[in-house]
N, C-alpha and C positions, 0 to 999 in steps of 0.2 A: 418666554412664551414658547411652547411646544407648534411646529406647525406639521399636518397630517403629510407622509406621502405624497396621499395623492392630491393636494396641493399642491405641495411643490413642484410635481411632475406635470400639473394642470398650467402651471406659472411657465414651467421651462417650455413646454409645448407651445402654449400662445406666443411668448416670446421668440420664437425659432418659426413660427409660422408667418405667413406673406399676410396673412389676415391681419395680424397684431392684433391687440388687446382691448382694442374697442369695441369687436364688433366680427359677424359673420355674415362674410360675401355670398357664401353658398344656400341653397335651398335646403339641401339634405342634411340631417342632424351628421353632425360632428361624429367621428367613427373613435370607438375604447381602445382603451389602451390599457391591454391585462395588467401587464404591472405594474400598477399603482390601485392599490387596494382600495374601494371610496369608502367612507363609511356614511348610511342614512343619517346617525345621531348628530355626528360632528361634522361633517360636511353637504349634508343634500337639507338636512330639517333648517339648518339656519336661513340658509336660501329663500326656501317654503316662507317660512317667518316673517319675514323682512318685504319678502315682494310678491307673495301668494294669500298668505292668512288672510289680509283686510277685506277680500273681496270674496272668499272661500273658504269660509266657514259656517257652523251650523246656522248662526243668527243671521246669515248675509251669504246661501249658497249659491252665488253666480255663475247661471250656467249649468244649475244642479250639479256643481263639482264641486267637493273639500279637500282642500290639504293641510288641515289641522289634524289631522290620525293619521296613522299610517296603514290602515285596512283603506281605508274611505281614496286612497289614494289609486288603486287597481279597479274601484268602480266608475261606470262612464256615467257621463253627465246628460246633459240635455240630447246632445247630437249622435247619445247612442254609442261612441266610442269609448274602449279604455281608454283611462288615463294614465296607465302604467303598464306593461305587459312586462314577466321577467323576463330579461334574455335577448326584449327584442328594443329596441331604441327606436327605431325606424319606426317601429308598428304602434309605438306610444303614442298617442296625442296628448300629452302633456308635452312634450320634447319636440312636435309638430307647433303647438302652439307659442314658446317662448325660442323656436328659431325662426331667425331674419330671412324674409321673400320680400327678395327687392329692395334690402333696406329697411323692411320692417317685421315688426313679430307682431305677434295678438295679443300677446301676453309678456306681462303685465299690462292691462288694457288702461291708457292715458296715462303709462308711465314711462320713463324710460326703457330699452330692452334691455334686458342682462348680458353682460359681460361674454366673450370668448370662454373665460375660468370658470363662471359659476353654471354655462350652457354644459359646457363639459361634464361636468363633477357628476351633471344629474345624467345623463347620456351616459358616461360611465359607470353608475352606480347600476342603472337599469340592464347594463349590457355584461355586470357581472352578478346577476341575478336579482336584484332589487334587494335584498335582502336586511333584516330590520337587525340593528345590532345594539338596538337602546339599552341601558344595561336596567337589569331589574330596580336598581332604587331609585332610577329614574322614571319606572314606568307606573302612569298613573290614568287614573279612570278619569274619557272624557268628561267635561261640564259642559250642559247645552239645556235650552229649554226644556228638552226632551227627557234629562237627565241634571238635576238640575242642583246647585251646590248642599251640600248636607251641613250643619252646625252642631261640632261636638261642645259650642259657646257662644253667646252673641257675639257679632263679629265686633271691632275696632272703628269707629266712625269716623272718617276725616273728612267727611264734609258733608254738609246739611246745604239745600235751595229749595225756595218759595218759589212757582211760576210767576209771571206777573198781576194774573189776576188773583192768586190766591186760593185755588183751586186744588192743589196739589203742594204735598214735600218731599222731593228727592232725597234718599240718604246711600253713603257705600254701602255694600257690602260687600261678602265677599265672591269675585268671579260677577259680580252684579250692582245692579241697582234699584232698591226697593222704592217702590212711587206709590206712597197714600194719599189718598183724598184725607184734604181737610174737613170734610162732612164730621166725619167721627173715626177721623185717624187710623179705618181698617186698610189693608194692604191690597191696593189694586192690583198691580204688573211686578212682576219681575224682568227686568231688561239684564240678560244673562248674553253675556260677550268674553273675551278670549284674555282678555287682561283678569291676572290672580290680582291685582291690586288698582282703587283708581283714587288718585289723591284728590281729585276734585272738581266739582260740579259746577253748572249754571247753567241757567236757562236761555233762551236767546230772546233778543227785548221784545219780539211782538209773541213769546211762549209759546211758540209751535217746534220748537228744537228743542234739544238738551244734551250739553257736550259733555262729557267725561274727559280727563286724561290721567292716565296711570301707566299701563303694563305689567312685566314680569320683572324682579329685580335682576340687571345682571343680562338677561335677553332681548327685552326688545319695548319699546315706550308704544302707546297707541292711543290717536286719538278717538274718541266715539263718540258721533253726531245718532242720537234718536232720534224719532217720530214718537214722544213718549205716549201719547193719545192710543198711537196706536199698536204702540209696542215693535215697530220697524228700526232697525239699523239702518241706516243710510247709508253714513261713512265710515270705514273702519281705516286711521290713515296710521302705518307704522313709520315713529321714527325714530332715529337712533338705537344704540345697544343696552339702553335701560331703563329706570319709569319716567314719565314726564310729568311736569306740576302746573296747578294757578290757571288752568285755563281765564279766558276771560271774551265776551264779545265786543266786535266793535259797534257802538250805537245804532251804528245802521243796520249790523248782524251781516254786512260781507267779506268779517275776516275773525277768525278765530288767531290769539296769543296764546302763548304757551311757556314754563321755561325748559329746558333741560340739565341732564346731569352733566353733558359734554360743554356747560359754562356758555351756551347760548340760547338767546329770547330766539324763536321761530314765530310761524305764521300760518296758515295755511285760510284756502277758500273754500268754506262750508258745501258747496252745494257739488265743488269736484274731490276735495281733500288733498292737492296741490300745494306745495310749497309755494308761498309770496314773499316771504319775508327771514330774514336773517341775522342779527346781529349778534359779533360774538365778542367784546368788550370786559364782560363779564369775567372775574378770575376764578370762581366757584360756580358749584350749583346756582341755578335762577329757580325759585321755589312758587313765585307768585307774580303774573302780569293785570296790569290795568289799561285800557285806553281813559285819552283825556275825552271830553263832551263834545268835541270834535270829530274825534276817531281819526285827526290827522297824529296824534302820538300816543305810543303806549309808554309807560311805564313799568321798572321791574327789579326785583329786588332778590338777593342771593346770600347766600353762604358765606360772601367775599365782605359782607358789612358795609353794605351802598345797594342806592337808589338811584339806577339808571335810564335816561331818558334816551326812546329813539324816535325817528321820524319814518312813517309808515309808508310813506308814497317811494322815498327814497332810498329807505333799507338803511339809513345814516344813525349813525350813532349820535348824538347830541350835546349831552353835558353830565355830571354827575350832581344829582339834584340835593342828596344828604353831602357832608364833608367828607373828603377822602382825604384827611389828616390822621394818620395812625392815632388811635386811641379817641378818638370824637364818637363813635360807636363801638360799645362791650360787647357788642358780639353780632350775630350773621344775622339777617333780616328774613322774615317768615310771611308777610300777611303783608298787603297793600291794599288800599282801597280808596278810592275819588268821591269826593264829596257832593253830592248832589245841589246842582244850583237852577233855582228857578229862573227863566229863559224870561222877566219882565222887561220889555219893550223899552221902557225910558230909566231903568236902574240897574245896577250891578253892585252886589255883596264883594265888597273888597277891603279886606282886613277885617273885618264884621262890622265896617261902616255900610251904608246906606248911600250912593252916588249916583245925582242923578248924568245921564249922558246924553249927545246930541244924537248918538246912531239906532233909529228904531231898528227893532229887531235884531240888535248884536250887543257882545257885550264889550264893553273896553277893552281897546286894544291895552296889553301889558307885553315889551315897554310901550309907553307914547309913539305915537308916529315916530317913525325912522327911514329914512330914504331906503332904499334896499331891504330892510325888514320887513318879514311878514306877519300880520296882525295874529296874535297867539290870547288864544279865549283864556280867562282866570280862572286857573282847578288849585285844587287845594287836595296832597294825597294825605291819608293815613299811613305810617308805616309802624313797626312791632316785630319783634324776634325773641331774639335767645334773651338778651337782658332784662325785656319783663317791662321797658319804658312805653307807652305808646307816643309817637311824635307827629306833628302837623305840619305839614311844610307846603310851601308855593311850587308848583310844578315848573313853572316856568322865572329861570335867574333875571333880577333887575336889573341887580350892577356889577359890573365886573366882579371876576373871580381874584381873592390873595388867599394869598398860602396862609390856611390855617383858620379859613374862614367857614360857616354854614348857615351864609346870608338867606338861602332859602327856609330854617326853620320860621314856624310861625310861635308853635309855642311846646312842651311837654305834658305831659299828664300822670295823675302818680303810678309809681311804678307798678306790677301785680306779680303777685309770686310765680317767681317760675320763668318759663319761658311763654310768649304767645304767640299763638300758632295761625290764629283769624284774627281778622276784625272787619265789621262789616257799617255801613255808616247807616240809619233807618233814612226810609225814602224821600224827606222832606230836610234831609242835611243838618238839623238840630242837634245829634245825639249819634253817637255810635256805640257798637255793641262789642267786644273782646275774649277770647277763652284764653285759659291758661294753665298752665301742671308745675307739678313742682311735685317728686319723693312721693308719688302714690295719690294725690291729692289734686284736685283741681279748682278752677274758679272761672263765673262768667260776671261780667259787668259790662252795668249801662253810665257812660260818660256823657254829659251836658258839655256837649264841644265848646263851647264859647266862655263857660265860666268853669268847666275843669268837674262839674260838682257831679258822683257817683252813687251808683244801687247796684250793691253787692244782690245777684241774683241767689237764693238761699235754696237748701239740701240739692245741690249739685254734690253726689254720689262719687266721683271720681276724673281723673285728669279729662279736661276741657280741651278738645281740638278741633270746634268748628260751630262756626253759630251765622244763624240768618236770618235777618228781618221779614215777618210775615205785609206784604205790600199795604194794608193797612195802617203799619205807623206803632200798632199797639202791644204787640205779640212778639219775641222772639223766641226761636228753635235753637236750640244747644245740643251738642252730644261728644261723645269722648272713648275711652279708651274703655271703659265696660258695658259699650254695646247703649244704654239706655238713650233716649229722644227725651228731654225736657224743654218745654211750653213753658215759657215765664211770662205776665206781664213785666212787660215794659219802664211804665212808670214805679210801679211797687216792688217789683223782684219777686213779686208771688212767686209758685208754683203750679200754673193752674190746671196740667197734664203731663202725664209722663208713662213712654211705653217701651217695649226693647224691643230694638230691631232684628227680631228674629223669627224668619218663617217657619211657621209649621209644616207637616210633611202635606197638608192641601197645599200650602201656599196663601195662605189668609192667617192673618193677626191683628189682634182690636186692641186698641191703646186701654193702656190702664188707668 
């Protein structure tokens, strides 16, 4: 790994400084240091990215100031001031606002402040003219509503969501997110944000949110909480250095899951975009999280071929709920999903028995009373990946753990070509739905959970990577890697609509 200059010279500075590297005692911005050359591309824009863009950009300009462009970066904001001057560091209010008075900065506002090294770089960059060093094949034309993405193809669709009333379907695209009314499937909003790619949607359970997460390969992951109604960004929360997958809410909608590529499940709180939560257990990618009916544990499944369970209050890692015997699973896990169980007062579906219990309004503890244990509700996950198997397993282990065992499966389902990338359960837990690809080709299917028995959904067009039940029960949305949206009944596998996700240059399109 190459590191710049004026890095290193940023590194040896803080290090050799009485300030050290946490943090700056003084008021005054940090004074340059000519020799070490910074560069905007490789050293000021990553910066920007990671702890400026969420809050400072076109969909979300806080403050009337962006620093997703590098023009947009010398214009002042609300307060009138530059936010850049060449030459002059001092006179910048960008370099006013992310250094420490007193202990604290303004910016990043509710976040940590930045580093000794990274206050630097930019202080230095501006005080050796600001000057943009992007290199031409890197340089590309904003996306913003304003401006807003062009399609030389319908895009690739990784994920399709129903609101809860049924009102709307979310699908990706690209640099965005296309939101039709189900009236007659014409194209509402475009919710256009800073991420080139977002793996995956959902709505939040009372439908007045809707999270994306995705990013840029390789730069930088982000979450994005809409107002899709009304077409507002809320939260733009960046994290780590690359996309993020499997969003998912918890019941109550006060904590978004996530996984990442750095091999750990995250958390965050919707209404600040704060990190809550951390687990990193995981030895791959995490592709796909679930909360249990509780929302005291998520669930989450990775690249690494296991289904890991953690505890949400705690940040605790828990158990691995598929077998971690080499070769018990063919390959990486893609898609999770929690079975929907009706919350009946005096019974509880366990094992697809019918039991009644003494505790109104809960359901069996699983295990039995235990001194010391705590009463753990009965979920039942979907999981699905690269081998093409769909499996059903207990969230929560009965009995001890031996080597070689996967006491939690419940049962298998046949296999479907290819790998699968979703699966989604329909809302009264009967039945779940699956896509999948295989060499150009795809397929969706509807499973009868409890007796195994399937409805190949028929002219699905090409590879299957995301499908969702319309809250109804009767409908679901499918779509894949050439752009098209297919409406199948349910029960039959009809075809009963199908349109491509792709805006025209108004910005409205009517399904076919």
């Amino acid at each position: 790994m190459t590191v710049s200059r004026a890095l290193l010279a940023a590194i040896s500075a803080a290090v050799v400084s009485s300030a050290g590297l946490g943090s700056l005692i003084a008021a005054d911005p940090p004074k340059a240091d000519p020799s070490a050359k910074v560069s905007y591309y490789k050293d000021v824009r990553p910066i920007l990215a990671q702890h400026c863009n969420g809050c400072h950009q076109p969909a979300k300009p806080q403050g009337g100031y962006i620093t997703t462009s590098y023009p947009d970066l010398f214009k002042p904001g609300e307060r009138e001031k530059p936010g850049v001057i060449a030459g002059k560091p001092a006179g910048s209010y960008l370099v006013e606002q992310i250094t420490l008075h007193d202990g604290k900065a303004e910016m990043p506002k509710g976040r940590d402040p930045l580093n000794t090294i990274q206050t630097r770089l930019i202080a230095d960059w501006i005080a050796q003219g600001a000057t943009d060093d992007t290199p031409a094949s890197a340089r590309t034309v904003a996306i913003d509503a304003s401006n807003p993405p062009k399609y030389a193809a319908a895009p690739v669709v990784t994920s399709v969501a129903f609101d809860p009333k049924g009102e709307y379907l979310a699908v990706t695209g690209y640099h965005e997110i296309l939101l039709y009314s189900t009236k007659d499937y014409h194209l509402e909003s475009r919710l256009i944000g800073i991420s080139e790619r977002l793996n995956s949607l959902e709505f939040s359970p009372n439908g007045e949110r809707l999270v994306a997460a995705g990013g840029s390969p390789g730069r930088f992951g982000e979450i994005q909480i809409w107002n899709p109604k009304k077409g507002d960004l809320l939260i733009s929360a960046p994290v780590t250095f690359d996309t993020v997958y499997g969003a998912s809410w918890s019941p109550n909608g006060k904590v978004i899951a996530f996984g990442c590529a750095d091999n750990t499940v995250r958390g965050i709180d919707p209404l600040t975009g704060k990190q809550i939560l951390q687990m990193g257990t995981h030895s791959d990618w995490v592709l796909a999280t679930v909360f249990s009916q509780d929302g005291e544990y998520v669930a989450s499944v990775g690249r690494d071929m296991s289904m890991k369970l953690t505890e949400v209050p705690t940040q605790r890692f828990v158990d691995n709920v598929t077998s971690i015997t080499p070769g018990a699973l063919k390959g990486g896990l893609m898609a999770v999903d929690r079975r929907p169980v009706k919350n009946d007062p005096t019974s509880v579906r366990l094992f697809g028995a019918v039991l009644k219990v003494s505790r109104p309004k809960r359901m069996q503890k699983v295990p039995p009373d235990t001194p010391g244990v705590p009463p753990k509700l009965y979920d039942e996950l979907l999981v699905a990946g690269s081998d093409g198997t769909p499996r059903l397993y207990k969230m929560h282990r009965e009995q001890p753990r031996q080597i070689g065992d996967d006491a939690n499966k419940v049962r298998e389902y046949e296999k479907m070509p290819g790998r699968v990338s979703c699966v989604a359960f329909s809302p009264d837990g009967k039945h779940f739905a699956a896509a999948s690809s295989l060499d150009g080709k795809g397929e969706v299917r509807v499973y009868e959970v409890d007796t195994g028995k399937k409805v190949v959904c028929e002219k699905v067009t090409g590879p299957a990577y995301a499908v969702a039940w319309h809250p109804d029960g009767k409908m679901i949305a499918s779509a894949g890697f050439d752009g098209k949206v297919w409406l199948h009944d349910a029960a039959s596998g009809k075809l009963t609509r199908e349109f491509v996700a792709l805006p025209t240059t108004t910005g409205k399109t009517g399904a076919q």
